[in-house]
FITORVEX-283112 format. One record per residue (C-alpha): residue number from 1; residue in three letters; x, y negated, z negated. Coordinates in nm, 2 decimals. Layout:
<miros>
<NUM,'ALA',<X,Y,Z>> ...
</miros>
This chain:
<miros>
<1,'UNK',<-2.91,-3.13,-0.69>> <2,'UNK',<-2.90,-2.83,-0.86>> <3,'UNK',<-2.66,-2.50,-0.67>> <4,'UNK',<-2.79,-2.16,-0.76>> <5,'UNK',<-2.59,-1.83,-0.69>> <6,'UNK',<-2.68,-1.44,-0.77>> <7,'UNK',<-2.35,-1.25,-0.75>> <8,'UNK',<-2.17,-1.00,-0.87>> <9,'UNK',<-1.81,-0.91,-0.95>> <10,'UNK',<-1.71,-0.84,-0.60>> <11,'UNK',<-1.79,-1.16,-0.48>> <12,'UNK',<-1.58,-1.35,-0.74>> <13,'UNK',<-1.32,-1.53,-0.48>> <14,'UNK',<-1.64,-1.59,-0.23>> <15,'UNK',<-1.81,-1.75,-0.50>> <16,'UNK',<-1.50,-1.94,-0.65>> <17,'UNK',<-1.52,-2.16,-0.28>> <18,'UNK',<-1.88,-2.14,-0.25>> <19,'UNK',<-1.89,-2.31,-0.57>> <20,'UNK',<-1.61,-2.54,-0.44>> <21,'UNK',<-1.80,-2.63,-0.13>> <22,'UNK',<-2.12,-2.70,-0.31>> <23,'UNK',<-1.93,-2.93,-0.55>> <24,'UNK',<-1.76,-3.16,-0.28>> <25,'UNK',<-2.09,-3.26,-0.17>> <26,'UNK',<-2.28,-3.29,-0.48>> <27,'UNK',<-1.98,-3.43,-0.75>> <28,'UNK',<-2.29,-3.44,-0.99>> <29,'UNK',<-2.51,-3.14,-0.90>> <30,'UNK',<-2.55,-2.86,-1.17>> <31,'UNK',<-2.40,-2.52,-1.06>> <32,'UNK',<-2.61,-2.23,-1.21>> <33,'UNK',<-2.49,-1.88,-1.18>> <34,'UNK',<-2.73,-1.57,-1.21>> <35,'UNK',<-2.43,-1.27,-1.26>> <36,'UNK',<-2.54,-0.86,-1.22>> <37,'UNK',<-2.56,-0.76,-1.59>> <38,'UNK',<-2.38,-0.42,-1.51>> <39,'UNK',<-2.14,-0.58,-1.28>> <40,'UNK',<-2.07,-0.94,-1.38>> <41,'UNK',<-1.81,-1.17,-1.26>> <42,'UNK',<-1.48,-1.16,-1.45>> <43,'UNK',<-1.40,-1.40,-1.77>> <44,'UNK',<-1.13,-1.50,-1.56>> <45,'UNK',<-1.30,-1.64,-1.26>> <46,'UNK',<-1.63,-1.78,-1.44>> <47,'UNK',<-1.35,-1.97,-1.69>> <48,'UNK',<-1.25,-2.11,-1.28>> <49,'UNK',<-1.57,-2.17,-1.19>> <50,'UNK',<-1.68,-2.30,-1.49>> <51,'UNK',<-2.10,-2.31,-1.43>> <52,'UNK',<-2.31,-2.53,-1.61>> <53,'UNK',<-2.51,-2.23,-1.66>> <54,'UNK',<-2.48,-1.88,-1.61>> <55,'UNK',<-2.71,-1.54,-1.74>> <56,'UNK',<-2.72,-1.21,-1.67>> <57,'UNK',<-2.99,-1.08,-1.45>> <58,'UNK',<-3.18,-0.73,-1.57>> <59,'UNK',<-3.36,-0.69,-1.24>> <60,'UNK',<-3.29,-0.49,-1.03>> <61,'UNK',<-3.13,-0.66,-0.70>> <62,'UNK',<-3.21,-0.31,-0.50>> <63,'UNK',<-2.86,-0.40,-0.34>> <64,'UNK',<-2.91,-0.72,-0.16>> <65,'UNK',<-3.22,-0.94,-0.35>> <66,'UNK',<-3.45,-0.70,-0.21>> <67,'UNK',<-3.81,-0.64,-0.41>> <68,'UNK',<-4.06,-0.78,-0.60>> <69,'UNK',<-3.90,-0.77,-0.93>> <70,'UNK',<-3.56,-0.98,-0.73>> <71,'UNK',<-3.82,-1.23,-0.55>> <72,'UNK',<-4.01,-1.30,-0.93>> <73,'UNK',<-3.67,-1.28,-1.09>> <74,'UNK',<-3.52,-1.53,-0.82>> <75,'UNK',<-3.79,-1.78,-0.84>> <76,'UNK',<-3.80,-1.77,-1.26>> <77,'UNK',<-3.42,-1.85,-1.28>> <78,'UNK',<-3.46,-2.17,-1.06>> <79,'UNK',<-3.77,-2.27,-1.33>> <80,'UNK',<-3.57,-2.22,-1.61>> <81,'UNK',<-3.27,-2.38,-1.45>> <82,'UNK',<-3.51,-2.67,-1.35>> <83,'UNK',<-3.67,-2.69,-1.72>> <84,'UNK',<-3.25,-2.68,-1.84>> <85,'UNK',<-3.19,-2.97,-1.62>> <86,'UNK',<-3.46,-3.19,-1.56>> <87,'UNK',<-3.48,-3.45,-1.31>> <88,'UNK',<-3.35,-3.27,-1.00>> <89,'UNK',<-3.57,-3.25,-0.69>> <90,'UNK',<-3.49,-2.86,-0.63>> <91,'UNK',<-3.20,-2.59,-0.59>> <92,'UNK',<-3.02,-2.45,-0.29>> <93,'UNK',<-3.02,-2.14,-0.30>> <94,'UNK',<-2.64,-2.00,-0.21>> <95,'UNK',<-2.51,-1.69,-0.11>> <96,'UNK',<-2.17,-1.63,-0.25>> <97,'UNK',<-1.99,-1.60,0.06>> <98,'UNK',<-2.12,-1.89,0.24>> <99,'UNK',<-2.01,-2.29,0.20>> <100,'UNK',<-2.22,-2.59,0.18>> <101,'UNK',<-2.01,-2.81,0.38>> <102,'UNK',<-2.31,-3.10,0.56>> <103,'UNK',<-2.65,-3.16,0.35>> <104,'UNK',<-2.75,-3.35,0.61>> <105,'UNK',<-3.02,-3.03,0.71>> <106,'UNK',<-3.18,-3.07,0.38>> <107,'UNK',<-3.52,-3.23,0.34>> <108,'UNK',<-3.57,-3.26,-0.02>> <109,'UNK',<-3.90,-3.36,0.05>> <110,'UNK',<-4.03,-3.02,0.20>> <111,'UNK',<-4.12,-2.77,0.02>> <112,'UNK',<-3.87,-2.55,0.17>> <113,'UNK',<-3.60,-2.64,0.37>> <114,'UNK',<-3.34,-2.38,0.59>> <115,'UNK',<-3.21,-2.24,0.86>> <116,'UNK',<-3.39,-2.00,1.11>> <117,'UNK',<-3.23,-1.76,1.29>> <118,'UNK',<-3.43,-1.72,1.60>> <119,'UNK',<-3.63,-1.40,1.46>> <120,'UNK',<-3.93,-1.34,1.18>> <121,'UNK',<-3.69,-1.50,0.96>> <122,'UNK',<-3.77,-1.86,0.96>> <123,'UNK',<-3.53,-1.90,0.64>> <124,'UNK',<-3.20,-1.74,0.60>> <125,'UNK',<-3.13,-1.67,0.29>> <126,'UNK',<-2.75,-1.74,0.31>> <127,'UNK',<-2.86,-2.08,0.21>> <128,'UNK',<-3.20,-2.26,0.15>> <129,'UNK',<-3.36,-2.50,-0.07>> <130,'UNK',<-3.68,-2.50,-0.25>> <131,'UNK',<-3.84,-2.82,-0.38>> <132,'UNK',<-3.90,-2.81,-0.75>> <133,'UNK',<-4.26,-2.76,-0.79>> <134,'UNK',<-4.22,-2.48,-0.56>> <135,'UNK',<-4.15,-2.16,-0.71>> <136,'UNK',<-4.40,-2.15,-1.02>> <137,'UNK',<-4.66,-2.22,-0.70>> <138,'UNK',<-4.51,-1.93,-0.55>> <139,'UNK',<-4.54,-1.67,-0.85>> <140,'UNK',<-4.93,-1.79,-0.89>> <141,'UNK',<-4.97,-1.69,-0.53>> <142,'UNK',<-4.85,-1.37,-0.60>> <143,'UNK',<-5.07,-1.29,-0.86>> <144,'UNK',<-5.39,-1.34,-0.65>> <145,'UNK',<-5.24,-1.12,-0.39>> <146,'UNK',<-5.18,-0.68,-0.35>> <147,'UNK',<-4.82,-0.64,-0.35>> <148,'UNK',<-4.69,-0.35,-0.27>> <149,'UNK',<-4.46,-0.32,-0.57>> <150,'UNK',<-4.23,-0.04,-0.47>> <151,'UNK',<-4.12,-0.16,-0.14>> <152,'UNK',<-3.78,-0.35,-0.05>> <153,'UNK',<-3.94,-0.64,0.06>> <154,'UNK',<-3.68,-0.91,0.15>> <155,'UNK',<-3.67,-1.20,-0.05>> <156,'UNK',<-3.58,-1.46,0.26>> <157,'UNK',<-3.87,-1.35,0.45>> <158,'UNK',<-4.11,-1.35,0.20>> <159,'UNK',<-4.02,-1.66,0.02>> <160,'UNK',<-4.04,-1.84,0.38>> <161,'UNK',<-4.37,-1.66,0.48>> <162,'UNK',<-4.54,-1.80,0.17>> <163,'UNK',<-4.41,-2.12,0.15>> <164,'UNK',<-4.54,-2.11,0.54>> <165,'UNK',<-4.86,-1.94,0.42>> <166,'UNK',<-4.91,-2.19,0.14>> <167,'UNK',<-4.74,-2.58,0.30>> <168,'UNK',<-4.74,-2.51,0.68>> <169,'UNK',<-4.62,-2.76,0.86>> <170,'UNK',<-4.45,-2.91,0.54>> <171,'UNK',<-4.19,-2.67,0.60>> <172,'UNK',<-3.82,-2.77,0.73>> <173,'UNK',<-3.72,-2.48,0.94>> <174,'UNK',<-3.42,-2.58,1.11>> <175,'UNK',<-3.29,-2.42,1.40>> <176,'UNK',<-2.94,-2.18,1.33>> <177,'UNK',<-2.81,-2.37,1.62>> <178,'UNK',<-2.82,-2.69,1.46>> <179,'UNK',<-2.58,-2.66,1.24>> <180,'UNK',<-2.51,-2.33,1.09>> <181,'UNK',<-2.26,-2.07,1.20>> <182,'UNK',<-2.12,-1.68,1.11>> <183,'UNK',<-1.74,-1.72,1.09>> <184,'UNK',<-1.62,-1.43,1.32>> <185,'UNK',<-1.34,-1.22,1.24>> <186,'UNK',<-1.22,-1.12,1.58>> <187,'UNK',<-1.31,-1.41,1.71>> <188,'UNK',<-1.10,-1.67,1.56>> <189,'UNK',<-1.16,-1.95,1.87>> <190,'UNK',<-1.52,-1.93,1.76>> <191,'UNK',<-1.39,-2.07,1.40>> <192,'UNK',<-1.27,-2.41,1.52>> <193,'UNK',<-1.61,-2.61,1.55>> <194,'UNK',<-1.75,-2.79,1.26>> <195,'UNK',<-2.06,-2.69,1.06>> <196,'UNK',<-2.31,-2.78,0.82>> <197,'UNK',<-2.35,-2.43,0.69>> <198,'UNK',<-2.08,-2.14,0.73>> <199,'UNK',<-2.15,-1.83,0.61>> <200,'UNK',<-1.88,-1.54,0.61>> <201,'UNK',<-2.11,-1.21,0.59>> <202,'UNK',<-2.01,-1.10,0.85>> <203,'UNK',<-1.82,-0.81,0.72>> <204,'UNK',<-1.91,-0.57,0.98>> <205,'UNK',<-1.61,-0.68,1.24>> <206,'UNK',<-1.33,-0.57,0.94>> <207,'UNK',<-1.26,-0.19,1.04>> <208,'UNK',<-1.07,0.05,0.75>> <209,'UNK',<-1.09,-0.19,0.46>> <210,'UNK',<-1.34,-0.12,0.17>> <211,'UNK',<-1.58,-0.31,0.05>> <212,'UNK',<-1.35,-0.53,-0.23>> <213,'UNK',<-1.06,-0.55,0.00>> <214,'UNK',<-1.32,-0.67,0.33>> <215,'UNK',<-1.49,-0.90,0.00>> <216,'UNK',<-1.17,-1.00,-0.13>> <217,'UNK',<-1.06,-1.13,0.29>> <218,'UNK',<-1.40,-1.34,0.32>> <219,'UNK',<-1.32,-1.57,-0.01>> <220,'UNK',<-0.97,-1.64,0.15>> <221,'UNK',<-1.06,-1.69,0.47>> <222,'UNK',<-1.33,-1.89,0.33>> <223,'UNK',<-1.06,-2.10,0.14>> <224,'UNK',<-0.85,-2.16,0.45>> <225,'UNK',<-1.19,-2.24,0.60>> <226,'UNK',<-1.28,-2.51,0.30>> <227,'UNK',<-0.92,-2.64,0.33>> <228,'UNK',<-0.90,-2.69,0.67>> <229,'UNK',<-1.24,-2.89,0.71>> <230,'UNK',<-1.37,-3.02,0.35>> 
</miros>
């Protein structure tokens, strides 16, 4: 199984246990890192993390994988990670603050499988996987279709509404309940049950922090998290 990420220098301890998480349950999958050219990940951390593969992105993200240059940009890293290391059925798709702890949500058969949470999104992006063949399929689509090339288009709903569009039924959309979680900050009882997925985004709940220090509190609580139930 091939792990991808697209981060940033902000998310290096997030990423340092996402990475962690991944690798506990795939010893042999190949961890491929897509870092913000103007604000990559330290020499430091990447030396911890150690990828088997890592470039810097030139798109623009428009702040949270949002566009039409991000979705092409997104889908073109997993082909050239796929072409790098032949063989693997697809990638998950990871968000740097969220762990891979159960793969037992995955169908590596489907086209696309992940987590739906209830809404128009039918796949989160915190985490999903998209079968090999996938995203060169996707980018073809695209080309036969207007676009509306200035907008902030999400990249998890529109991934998941074409892969719908395009598979149908194929699709593994699993419910959020079945498995997946938002680890609460002021909550801490809710943090006690055991996941498949666990993704700590949910940086709204930390009052008068900044953004690295909020950043900096989700990789360790995500550490204690990956401690306590790996």
């Amino acid at each position: 199984m091939i792990g991808i990420w697209f981060t940033y220098n902000l998310d290096a301890k997030c990423l340092i246990e996402s990475v962690k998480s991944f690798r506990r349950v795939y010893p042999d999958g190949v961890v491929a890192i897509c870092d913000d050219a103007k604000n990559p990940v330290n020499a430091e951390d990447i030396k911890t993390i150690s990828p088997d593969y890592r470039e810097l992105r030139e798109w623009d993200s428009k702040g949270n994988l949002n566009g039409w240059a991000a979705i092409r940009g997104m889908l073109e890293f997993q082909i050239k990670v796929q072409e790098l290391f032949p063989g693997h059925c697809g990638a998950i798709k990871i968000d740097s603050d969220t762990l891979l702890l159960d793969n037992s949500w995955l169908d590596i058969n489907s086209p696309i499988s992940g987590f739906s949470l209830g809404t128009q999104t039918l796949f989160v992006g915190v985490m999903r996987y998209l079968r090999a063949d996938v995203p060169q399929i996707l980018l073809d689509k695209f080309k036969t279709r207007f676009l509306w090339e200035g907008s902030s288009t999400p990249e998890d709903i529109t991934i998941g509404a074409y892969c719908t569009l395009l598979f149908g039924s194929e699709c593994n959309s699993v419910d959020w309940s079945d498995g997946a979680k938002s680890f609460s900050y002021i909550n801490p009882e809710r943090n006690d049950r055991k996941c498949k997925v666990i993704t700590f985004g949910n940086r709204s709940e930390i009052k008068n922090m900044t953004n690295e220090q909020k950043r900096n509190l989700a990789g360790e609580e995500m550490a204690k998290y990956n401690e306590k139930f790996a």
